[in-house]
C-alpha positions as CSV (number, residue, x, y, z in Angstrom):
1,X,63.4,-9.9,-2.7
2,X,62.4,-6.5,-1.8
3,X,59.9,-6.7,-4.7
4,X,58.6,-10.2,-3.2
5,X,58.0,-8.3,-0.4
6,X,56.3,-5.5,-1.5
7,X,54.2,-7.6,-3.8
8,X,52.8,-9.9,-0.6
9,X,52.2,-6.5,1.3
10,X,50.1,-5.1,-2.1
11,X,48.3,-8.8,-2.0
12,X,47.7,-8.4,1.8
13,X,46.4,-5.3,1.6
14,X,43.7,-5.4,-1.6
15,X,41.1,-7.8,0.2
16,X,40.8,-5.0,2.8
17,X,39.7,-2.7,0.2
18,X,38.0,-5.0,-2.0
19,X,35.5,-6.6,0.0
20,X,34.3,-3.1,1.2
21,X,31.1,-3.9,-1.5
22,X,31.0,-7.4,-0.5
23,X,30.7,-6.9,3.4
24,X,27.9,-4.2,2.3
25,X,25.8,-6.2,0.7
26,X,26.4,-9.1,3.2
27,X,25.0,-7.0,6.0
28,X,22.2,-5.3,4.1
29,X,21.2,-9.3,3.5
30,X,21.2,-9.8,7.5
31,X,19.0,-6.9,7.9
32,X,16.7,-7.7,5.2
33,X,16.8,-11.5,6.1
34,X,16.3,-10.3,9.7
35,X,12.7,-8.5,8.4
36,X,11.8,-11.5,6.6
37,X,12.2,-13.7,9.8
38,X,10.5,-11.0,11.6
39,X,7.4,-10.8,9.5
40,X,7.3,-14.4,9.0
41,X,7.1,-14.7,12.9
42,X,4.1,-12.1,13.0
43,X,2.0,-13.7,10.0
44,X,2.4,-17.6,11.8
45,X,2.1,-16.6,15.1
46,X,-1.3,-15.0,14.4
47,X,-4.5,-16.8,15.4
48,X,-6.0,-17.1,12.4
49,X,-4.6,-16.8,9.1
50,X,-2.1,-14.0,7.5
51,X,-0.5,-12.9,4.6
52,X,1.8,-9.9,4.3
53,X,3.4,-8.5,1.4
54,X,6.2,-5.7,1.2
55,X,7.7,-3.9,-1.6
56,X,11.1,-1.7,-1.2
57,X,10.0,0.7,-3.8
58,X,14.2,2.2,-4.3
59,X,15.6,-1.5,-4.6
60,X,12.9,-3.7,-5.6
61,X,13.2,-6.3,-2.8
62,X,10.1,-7.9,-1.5
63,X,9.2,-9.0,1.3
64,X,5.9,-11.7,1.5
65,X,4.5,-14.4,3.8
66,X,1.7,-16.2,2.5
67,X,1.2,-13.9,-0.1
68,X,-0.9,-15.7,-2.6
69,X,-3.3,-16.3,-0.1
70,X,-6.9,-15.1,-1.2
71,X,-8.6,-13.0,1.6
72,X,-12.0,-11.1,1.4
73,X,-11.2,-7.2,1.7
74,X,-14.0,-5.3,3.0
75,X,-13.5,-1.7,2.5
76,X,-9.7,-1.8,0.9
77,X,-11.9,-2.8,-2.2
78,X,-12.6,0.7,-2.3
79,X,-9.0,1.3,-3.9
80,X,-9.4,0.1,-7.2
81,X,-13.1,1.9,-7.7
82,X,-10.9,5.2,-7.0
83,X,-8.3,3.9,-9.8
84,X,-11.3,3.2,-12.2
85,X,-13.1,6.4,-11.6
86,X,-9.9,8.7,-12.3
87,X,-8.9,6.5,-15.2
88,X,-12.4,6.9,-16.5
89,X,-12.2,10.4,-16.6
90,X,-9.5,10.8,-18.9
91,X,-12.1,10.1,-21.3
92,X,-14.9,12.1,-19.7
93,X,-13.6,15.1,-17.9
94,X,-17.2,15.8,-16.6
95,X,-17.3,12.7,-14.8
96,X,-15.5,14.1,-11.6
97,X,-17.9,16.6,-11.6
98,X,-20.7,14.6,-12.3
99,X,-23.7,15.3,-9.4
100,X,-25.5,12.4,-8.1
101,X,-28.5,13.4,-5.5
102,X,-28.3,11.7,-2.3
103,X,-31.6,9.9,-1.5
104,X,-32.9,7.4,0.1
105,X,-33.1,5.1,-3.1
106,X,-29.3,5.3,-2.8
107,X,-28.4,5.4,1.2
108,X,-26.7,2.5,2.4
109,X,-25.7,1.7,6.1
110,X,-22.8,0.4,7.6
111,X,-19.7,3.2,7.9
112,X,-19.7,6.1,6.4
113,X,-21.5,9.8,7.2
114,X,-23.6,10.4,3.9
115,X,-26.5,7.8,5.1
116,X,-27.8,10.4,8.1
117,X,-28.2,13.1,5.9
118,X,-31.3,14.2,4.8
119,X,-33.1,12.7,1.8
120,X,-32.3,15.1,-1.6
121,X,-30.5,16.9,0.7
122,X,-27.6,17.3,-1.0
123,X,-26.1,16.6,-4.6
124,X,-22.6,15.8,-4.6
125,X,-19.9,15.4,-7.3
126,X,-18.3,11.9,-8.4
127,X,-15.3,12.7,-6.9
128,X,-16.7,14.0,-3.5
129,X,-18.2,10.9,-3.3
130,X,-15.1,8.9,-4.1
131,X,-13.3,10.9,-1.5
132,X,-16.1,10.0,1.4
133,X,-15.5,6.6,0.0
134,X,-11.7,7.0,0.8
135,X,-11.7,9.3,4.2
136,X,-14.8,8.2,5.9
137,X,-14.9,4.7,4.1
138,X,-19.0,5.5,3.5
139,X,-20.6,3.1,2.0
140,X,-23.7,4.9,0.5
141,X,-20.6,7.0,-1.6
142,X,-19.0,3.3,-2.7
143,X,-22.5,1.9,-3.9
144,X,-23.2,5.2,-6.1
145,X,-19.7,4.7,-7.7
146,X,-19.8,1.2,-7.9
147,X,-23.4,1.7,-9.8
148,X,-21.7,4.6,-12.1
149,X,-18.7,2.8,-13.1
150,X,-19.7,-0.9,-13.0
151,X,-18.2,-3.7,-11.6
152,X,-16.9,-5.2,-14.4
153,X,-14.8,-2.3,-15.4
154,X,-13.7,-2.0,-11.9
155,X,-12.5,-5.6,-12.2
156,X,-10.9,-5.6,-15.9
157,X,-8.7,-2.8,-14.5
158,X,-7.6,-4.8,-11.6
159,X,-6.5,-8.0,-13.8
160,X,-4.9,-5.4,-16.3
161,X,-2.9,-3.7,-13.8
162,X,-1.6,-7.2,-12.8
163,X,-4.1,-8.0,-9.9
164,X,-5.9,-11.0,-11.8
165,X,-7.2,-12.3,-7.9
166,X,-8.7,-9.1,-7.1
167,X,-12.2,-9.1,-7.9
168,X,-15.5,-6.4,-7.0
169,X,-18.0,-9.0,-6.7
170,X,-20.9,-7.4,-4.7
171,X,-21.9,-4.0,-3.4
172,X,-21.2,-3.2,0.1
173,X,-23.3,-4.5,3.0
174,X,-24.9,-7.3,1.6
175,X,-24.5,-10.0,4.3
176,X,-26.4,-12.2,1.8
177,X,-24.6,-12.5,-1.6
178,X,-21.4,-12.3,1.5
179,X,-23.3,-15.7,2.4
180,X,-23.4,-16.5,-1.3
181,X,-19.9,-16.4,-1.8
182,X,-20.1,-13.0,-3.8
183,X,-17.2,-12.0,-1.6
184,X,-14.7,-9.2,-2.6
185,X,-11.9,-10.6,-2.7
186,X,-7.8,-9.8,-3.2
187,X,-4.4,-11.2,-2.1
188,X,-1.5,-9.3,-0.5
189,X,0.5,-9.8,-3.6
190,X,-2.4,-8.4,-6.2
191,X,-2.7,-5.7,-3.6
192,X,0.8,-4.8,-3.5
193,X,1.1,-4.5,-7.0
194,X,-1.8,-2.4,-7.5
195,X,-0.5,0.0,-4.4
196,X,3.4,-0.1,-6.0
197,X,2.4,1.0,-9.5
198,X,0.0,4.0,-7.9
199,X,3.6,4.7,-6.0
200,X,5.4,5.4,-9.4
201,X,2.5,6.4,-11.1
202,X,2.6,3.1,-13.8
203,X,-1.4,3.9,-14.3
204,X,-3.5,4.8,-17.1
205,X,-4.0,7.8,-16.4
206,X,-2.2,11.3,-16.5
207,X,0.4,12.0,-13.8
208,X,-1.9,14.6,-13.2
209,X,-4.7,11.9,-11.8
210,X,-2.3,9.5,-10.2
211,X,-0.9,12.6,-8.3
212,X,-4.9,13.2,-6.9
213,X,-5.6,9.5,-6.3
214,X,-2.5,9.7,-3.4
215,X,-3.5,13.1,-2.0
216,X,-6.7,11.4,-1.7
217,X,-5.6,8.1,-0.5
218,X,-2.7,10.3,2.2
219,X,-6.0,12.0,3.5
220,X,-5.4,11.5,7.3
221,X,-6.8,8.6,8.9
222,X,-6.5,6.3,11.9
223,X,-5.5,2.7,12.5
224,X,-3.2,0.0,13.1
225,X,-1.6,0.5,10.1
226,X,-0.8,4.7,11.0
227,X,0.3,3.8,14.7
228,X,3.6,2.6,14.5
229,X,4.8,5.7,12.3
230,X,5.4,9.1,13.5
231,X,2.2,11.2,11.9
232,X,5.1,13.7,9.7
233,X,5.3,10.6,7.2
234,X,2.2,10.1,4.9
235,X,1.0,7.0,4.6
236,X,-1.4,6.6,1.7
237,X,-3.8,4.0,2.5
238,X,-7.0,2.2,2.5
239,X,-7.8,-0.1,5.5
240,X,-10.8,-2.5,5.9
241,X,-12.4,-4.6,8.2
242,X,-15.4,-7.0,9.1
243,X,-15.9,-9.3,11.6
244,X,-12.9,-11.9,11.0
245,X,-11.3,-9.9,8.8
246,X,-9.1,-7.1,8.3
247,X,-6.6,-5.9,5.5
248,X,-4.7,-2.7,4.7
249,X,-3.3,-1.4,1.1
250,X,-0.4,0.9,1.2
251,X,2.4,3.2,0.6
252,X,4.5,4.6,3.4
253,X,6.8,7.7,2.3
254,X,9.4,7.0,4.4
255,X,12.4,9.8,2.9
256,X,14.6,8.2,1.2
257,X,13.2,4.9,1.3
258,X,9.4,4.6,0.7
259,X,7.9,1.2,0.8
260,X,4.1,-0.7,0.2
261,X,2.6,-3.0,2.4
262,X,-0.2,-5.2,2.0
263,X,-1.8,-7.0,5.3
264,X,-4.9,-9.4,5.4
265,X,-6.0,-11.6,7.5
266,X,-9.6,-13.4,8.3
267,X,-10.3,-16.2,10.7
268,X,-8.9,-14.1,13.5
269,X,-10.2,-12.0,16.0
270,X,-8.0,-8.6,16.6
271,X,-6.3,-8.5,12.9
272,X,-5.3,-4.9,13.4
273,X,-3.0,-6.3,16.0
274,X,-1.0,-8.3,13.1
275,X,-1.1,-5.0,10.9
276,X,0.1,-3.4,13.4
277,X,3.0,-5.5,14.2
278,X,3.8,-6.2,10.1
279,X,3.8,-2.5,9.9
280,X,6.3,-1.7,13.3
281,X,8.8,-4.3,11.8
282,X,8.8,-2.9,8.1
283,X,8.8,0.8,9.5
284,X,12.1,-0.1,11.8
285,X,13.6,-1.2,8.5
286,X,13.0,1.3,6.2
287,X,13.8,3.9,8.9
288,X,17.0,2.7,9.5
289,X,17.9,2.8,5.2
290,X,16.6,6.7,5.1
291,X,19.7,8.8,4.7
292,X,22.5,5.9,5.0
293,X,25.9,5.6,3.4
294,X,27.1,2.6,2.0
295,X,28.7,2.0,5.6
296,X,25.5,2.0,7.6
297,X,26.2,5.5,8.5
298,X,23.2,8.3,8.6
299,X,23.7,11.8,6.9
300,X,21.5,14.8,6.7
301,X,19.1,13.7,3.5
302,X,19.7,17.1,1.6
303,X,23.4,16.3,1.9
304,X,23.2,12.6,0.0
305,X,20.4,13.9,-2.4
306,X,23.7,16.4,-2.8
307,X,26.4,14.4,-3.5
308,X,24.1,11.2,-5.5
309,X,23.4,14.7,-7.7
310,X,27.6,14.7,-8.4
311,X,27.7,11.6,-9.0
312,X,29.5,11.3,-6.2
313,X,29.5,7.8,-3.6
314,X,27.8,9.1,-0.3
């Protein structure tokens, strides 16, 4: 009898422990179903049309509304001409260093600081201009690449790295071929993709260069994308945006948790202000994953990076 009893009492108390795991994962599923509801919400309430894309880069989750959607890019084109330049100079060390005058037979308008300098001016390197390209968004610096490294190689990188949709198809500000349908084009998925395997460094190219394409991508800028998280978190990016249109590529190093997000949007009128919203919902998430037990509880990072280092259960 007194083992009958002690036997219920055992059986009693195991779910307690059990389901520990189990309730875990159950309420990491509200909060990531609670995101997904959220960004849905963002992308349909918009004016025009959306897509968003979001990739947990410690889990693997994703997160994506409308994600095969194909949207013209603008200037967050400008992120696989920075891939193709720093692959292409694992081949051709010089080519970083390479020294292209800047004329007048090369000037473009549109943004950008190199088109009211002087012309011969100045001579700069392959990689200065890339970085103009990336910081300022110039479009003079994007053309001279574009016409060093070609758009078709620019493109076959792209569909290797698993972004088939995301094509160079003109240089920039050229309203006409625009009007021709020689629009650059990507979707948030193919974006994504590209932006997660720069976050882990899945390139071809050294670590060396992948390292220098996200110091140069973290290079501080402004935007919807940079509000909405406090400016002691880098955020490597590459925003762009013409009339109807705006997009963002990129990869928020949240401690602990980082994540990618992909935005785009066209038919609209103030897209940042879906960026910006996509971005506030995905940051509140991943903020509140940084540093947390397997209870929902928040430690000092330096003591989980600790105790994971044991091989201990934080």
């Amino acid at each position: 009898m007194r083992i009958a009893r002690i036997a219920a009492l055992l059986g009693a108390l195991l779910p307690i422990s059990a389901p520990a795991h189990a309730q875990e994962a159950e309420q990491l599923t509200l909060l990531r179903s609670h995101l997904q509801g959220q960004l849905t919400s963002i992308v349909e309430a918009y004016e025009g049309v959306a897509g968003v894309h979001v990739v947990d880069l410690t889990t693997g989750d994703r997160f994506a509304v409308r994600d095969q959607l194909v949207f013209p890019q603008a200037s967050a084109i400008k992120v696989p001409i920075l891939l193709e330049l720093f692959r292409r100079a694992e081949a051709d060390p010089d080519l970083l260093v390479k020294r292209i005058d800047l004329t007048d037979e090369v000037r473009t308008g549109g943004s950008g600081v190199l088109q009211v300098l002087t012309d011969g001016g100045s001579a700069l390197s392959l990689e200065d201009y890339a970085i103009y390209m990336i910081l300022h968004s110039d479009n003079t610096a994007t053309n001279v690449l574009i016409d060093e490294l070609g758009m078709d190689a620019i493109n076959t990188l792209s569909t290797s790295l698993g972004a088939p949709s995301t094509r160079l198809q003109r240089k920039m500000i050229q309203p006409e071929e625009s009007a021709r349908g020689n629009e650059n084009l990507s979707t948030p998925r193919d974006a994504a993709t590209i932006m997660e395997r720069i976050a882990t460094c899945d390139l071809p190219m050294s670590e060396a260069s992948c390292r220098r394409v996200l110091e140069i991508l973290e290079l501080p800028k402004g935007g919807p994308i940079r509000t909405p998280v406090p400016n002691s978190i880098p955020i490597a990016f590459k925003p762009g945006g013409i009339t109807g249109v705006a997009t963002v590529w990129a990869i928020v190093d949240v401690p602990d948790r980082p994540y990618v997000i992909t935005v785009m949007s066209n038919y609209g009128g103030n897209g940042g202000a879906v960026i910006e919203a996509a971005q506030t919902a995905a940051y509140s998430y991943f903020s509140r994953l940084s540093g947390v037990t397997e209870y929902g509880t928040r430690v000092p990072l330096d003591v989980k990076r600790r105790i994971r280092g044991s091989g201990a259960t934080p």
